[in-house]
C-alpha positions in Angstrom: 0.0 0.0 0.0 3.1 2.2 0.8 4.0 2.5 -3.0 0.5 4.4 -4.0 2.2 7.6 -2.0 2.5 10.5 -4.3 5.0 13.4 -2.9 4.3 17.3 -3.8 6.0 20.4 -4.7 3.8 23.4 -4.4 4.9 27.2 -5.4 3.5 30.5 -6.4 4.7 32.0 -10.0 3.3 34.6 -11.9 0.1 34.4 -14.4 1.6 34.9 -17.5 4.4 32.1 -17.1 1.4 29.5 -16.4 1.4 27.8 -20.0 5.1 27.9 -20.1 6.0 26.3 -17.0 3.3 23.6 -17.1 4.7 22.5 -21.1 8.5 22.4 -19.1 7.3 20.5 -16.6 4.9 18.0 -18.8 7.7 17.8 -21.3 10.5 16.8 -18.8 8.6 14.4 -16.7 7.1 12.9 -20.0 4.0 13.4 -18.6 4.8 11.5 -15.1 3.2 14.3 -13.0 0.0 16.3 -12.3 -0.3 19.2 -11.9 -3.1 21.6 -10.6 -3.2 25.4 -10.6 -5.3 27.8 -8.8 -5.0 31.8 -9.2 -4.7 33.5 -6.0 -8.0 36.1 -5.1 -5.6 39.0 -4.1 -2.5 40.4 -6.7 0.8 40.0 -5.3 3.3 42.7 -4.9 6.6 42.6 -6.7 10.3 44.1 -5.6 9.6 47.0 -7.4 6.2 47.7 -5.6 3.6 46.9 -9.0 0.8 44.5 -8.6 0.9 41.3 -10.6 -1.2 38.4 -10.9 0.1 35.3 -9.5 -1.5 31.5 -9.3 -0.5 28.8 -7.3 0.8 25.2 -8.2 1.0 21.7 -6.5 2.5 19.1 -8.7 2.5 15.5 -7.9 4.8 12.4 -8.5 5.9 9.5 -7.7 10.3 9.6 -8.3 13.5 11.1 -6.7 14.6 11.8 -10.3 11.4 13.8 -11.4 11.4 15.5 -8.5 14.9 16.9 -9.4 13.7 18.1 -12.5 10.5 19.8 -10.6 12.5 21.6 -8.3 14.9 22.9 -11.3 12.3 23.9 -13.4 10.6 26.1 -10.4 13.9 27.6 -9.9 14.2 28.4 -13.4 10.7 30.5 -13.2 11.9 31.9 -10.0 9.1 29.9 -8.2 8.2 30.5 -4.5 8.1 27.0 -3.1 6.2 26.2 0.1 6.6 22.8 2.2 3.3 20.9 1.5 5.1 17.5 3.4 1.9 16.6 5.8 -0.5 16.6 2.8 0.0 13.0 2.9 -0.3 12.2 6.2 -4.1 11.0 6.9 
């Protein structure tokens, strides 16, 4: 039953890079993940003080390997990641 566990990366990156990051991430897991976006109700603030639009992300999967990839990918899009760890736990 232990091998049905799925870990998570979740994040926050801007609106307009939705479509981009989500073909990256599809492409270099070959489509060994899912991934599920939501757009945050308030605009974010960035550095320079303007209001963007931002949505959230969780991806699932099952590897160590793919979960490399995830992590340099969100890096890449200069992702906010969060620690989602005790979504799994019952």
């Amino acid at each position: 039953a232990d091998d049905m566990t799925f870990s998570n990366i979740a994040g926050v990156i801007p609106t307009a890079d939705r479509v981009r990051f989500e073909r990256m991430l599809y492409r270099s897991t070959r489509g060994n993940c899912y991934i599920r976006f939501s757009a945050l109700s308030e605009r974010a603030m960035d550095a320079s003080g303007n209001r963007i639009d931002k949505v959230c992300f969780i991806v699932f999967y099952k590897s160590s390997a793919i979960e490399t990839k995830i992590k340099r990918i969100c890096d890449a899009f200069s992702a906010n990641r969060y620690n989602m760890k005790d979504l799994n736990r019952p």
